[in-house]
N, C-alpha and C positions, 0 to 999 in steps of 0.2 A: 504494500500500500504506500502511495506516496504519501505526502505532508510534508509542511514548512512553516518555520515561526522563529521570528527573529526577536530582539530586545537590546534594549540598551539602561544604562543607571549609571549613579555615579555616585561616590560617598567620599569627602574628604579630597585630597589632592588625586583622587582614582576617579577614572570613566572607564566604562565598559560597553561591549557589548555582545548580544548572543547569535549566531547562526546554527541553526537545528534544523537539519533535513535529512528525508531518507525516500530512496525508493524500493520499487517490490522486491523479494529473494525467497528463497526455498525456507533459510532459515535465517537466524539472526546474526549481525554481523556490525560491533560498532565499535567506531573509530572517533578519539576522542583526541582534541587539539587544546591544552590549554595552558599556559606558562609552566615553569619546573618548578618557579620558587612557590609557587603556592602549595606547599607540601598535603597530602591526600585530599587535593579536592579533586582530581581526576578519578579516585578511589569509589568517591560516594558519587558524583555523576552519574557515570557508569551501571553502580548501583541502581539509580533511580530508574536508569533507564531501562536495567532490564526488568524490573517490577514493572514497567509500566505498556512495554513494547513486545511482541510474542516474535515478531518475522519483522525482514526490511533489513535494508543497506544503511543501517542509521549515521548520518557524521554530525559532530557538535563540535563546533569551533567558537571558542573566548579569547576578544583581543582586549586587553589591557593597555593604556595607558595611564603615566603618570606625572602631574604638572608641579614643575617644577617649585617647590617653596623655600622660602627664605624664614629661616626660624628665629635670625640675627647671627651677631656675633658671639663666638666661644672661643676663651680662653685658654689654649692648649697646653699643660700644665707642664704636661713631659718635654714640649721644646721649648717653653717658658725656663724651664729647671738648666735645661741643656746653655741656653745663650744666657744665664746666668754663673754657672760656672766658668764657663768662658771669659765672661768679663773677670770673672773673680781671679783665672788666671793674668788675663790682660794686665789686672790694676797692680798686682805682683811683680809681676814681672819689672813693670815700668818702674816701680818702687824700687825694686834691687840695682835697675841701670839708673836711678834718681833724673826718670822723666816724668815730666809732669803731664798729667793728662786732664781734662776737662771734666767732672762729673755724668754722668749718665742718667740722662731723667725718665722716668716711666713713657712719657712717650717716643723716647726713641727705643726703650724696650718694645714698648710695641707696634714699630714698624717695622721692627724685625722677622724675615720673613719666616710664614710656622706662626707665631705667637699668637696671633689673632688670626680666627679662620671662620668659616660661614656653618652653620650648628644646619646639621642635615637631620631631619625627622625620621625617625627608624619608623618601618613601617612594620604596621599590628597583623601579623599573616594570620593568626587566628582568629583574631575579629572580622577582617577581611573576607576570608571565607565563608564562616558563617554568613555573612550579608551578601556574599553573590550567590550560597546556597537559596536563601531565601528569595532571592531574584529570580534567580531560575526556575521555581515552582510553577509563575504565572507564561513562562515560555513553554514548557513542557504542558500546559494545559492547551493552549493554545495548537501548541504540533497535534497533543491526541483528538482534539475538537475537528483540526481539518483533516485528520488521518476518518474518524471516523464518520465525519460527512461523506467523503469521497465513496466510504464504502455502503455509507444508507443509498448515493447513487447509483452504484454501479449493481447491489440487490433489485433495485428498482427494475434497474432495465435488466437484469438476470430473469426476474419474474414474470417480464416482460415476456424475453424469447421462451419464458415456461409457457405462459398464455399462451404464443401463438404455436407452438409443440401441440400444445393438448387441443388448441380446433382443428389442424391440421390430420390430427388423428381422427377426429372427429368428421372432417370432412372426407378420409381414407373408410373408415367406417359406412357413412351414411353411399360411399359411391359400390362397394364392395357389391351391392345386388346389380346392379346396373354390371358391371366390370363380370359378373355370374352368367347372364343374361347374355353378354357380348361372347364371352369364352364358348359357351352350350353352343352359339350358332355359331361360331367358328367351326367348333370340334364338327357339327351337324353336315356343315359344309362340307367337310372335311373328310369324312363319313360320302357323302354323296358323291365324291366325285373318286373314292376309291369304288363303289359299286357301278359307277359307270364306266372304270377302267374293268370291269370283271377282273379282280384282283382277289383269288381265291383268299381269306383272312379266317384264320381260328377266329371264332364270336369269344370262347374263355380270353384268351391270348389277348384280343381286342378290350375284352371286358378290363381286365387285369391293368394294362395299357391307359385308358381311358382312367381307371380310379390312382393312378401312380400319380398322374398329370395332376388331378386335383388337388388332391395331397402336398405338392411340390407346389402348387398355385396360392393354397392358404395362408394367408396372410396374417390371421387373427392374431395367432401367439403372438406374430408381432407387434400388432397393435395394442394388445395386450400389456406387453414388457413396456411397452413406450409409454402408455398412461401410467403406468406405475412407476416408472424411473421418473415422469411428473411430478406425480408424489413426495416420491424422496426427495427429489432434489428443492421443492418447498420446504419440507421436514427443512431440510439443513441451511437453508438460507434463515429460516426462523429462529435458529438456532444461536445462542449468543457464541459458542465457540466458534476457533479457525475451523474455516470450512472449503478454504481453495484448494487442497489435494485431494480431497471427497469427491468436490463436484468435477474436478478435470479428471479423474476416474471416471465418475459418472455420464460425462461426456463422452467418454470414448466407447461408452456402452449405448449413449443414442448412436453412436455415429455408425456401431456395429447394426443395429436393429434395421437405422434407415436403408443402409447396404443393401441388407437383405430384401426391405421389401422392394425396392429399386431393381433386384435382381430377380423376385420373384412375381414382380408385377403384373407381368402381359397384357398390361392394358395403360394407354397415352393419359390417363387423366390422375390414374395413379402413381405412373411416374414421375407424372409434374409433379405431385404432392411430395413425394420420394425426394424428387431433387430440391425442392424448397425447404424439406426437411432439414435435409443433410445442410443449406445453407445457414438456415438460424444455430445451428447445432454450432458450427463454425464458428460462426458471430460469437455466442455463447463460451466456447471455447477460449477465445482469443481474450475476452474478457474475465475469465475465470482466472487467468494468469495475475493480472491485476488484483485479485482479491484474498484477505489475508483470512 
């Protein structure tokens, strides 16, 4: 089943935002994109996703940025300590060779470079998390909202092509005496013009002959099995479980059925029906792949 739902938030000097999509698969299969330093939130993602997803190509991709802040200035203690010692050797030094040097006033300590530096904001990864955790619930609602519209559609017209399955038998059914009626004067015909060849015939042999052909000509079973795979195949779309390996089974059991009476037809109005069959059947097919 496809779906897609995207998002965006922002909390503190962070923005984000979400890309969540997936298309149809046999089984489940997801691939998740989201920075490193966020430690286990790819962990629990993933998680959600499979409680919440059964099938599908799923990818979720999170891009983070973050702007830049100025929290002031900090005093760096350790290269403060550092370029005081130094001096202290300096002022020695100059003392032992009896040079005289100029006083050192705290602000040329602190133009020293190191001593005064720009105070960067450690960023909270546990807080953080949790708040895009909770960001992500209203995207994930959103993907299963249009995953599961898509599929109230695609039941629709599934039920659709069941509808027109079950007149079409309906209309195989109601033509069968008619398609009776044509065969008898066929065979009749048929019959007459070997007695006008004087074509010596066993009557058992003929008999025999004549009831094989019928047999081989009925149709019912199959229209039969065809109203009934109807059946099921409603059962299972009504169904709240996954139902698209059922019904593409069960598709290939109209597609067998229609074969047959297409093959055992002998008659033009039931072929047509035959081959219209075996079309929706297709239709139905193609579309069953799409659904989860």
């Amino acid at each position: 089943m496809t779906g897609f739902a995207a998002g965006q938030g922002s909390k503190g000097p962070h923005s984000w935002s979400w890309d969540l999509r997936s298309v149809n698969a046999k089984g489940l299969d997801i691939r998740i994109r989201v920075p490193d330093w966020l430690t286990g939130l790819e962990s629990q993602l993933k998680s959600r996703l499979t409680e919440a997803v059964a099938r599908g190509n799923v990818t979720l991709g999170l891009r983070i940025t973050r702007e830049d802040s100025h929290g002031g200035l900090a005093l760096n203690t350790h290269v403060l300590d550092q370029v005081m010692n130094a001096l202290t050797a300096v002022e020695d030094t100059a003392m032992q060779r009896g040079v005289s040097l100029a006083p050192s006033t705290p602000t040329d300590i602190l133009a020293m470079r190191g001593v005064l530096e720009t105070a960067v904001e450690e960023d909270d990864v546990e807080a953080l998390t949790a708040t895009l955790l909770a960001d992500f619930a209203p995207v994930l609602d959103s993907f299963l909202a249009m995953r599961a519209g898509e599929g109230r559609a695609l039941c629709d017209l599934l039920m659709g092509h069941l509808d027109r399955i079950e007149a079409l038998v309906g209309e195989a059914t109601e033509l069968l005496d008619t398609r009776r009626a044509d065969m008898q004067a066929a065979l009749h015909a048929a019959l007459a013009r070997v007695k006008e060849a004087e074509i010596q015939a066993d009557e058992q042999r003929l008999a025999q002959e004549l009831a094989l052909i019928a047999v081989k000509a009925d149709v019912t079973e199959e229209l039969d099995r065809l109203t009934a795979h109807v059946a099921a195949g409603r059962a299972l779309l009504q169904d709240d479980g996954p139902a698209g390996r059922k019904l593409d089974f069960l598709s290939q059991e109209f597609n067998r059925e229609a074969n047959t009476l297409c093959s055992k037809s002998q008659h033009k109005g039931l072929t047509a029906i035959g081959l219209e069959l075996k079309a929706v059947i297709e239709q139905m097919r193609e579309q069953v792949q799409n659904l989860e």
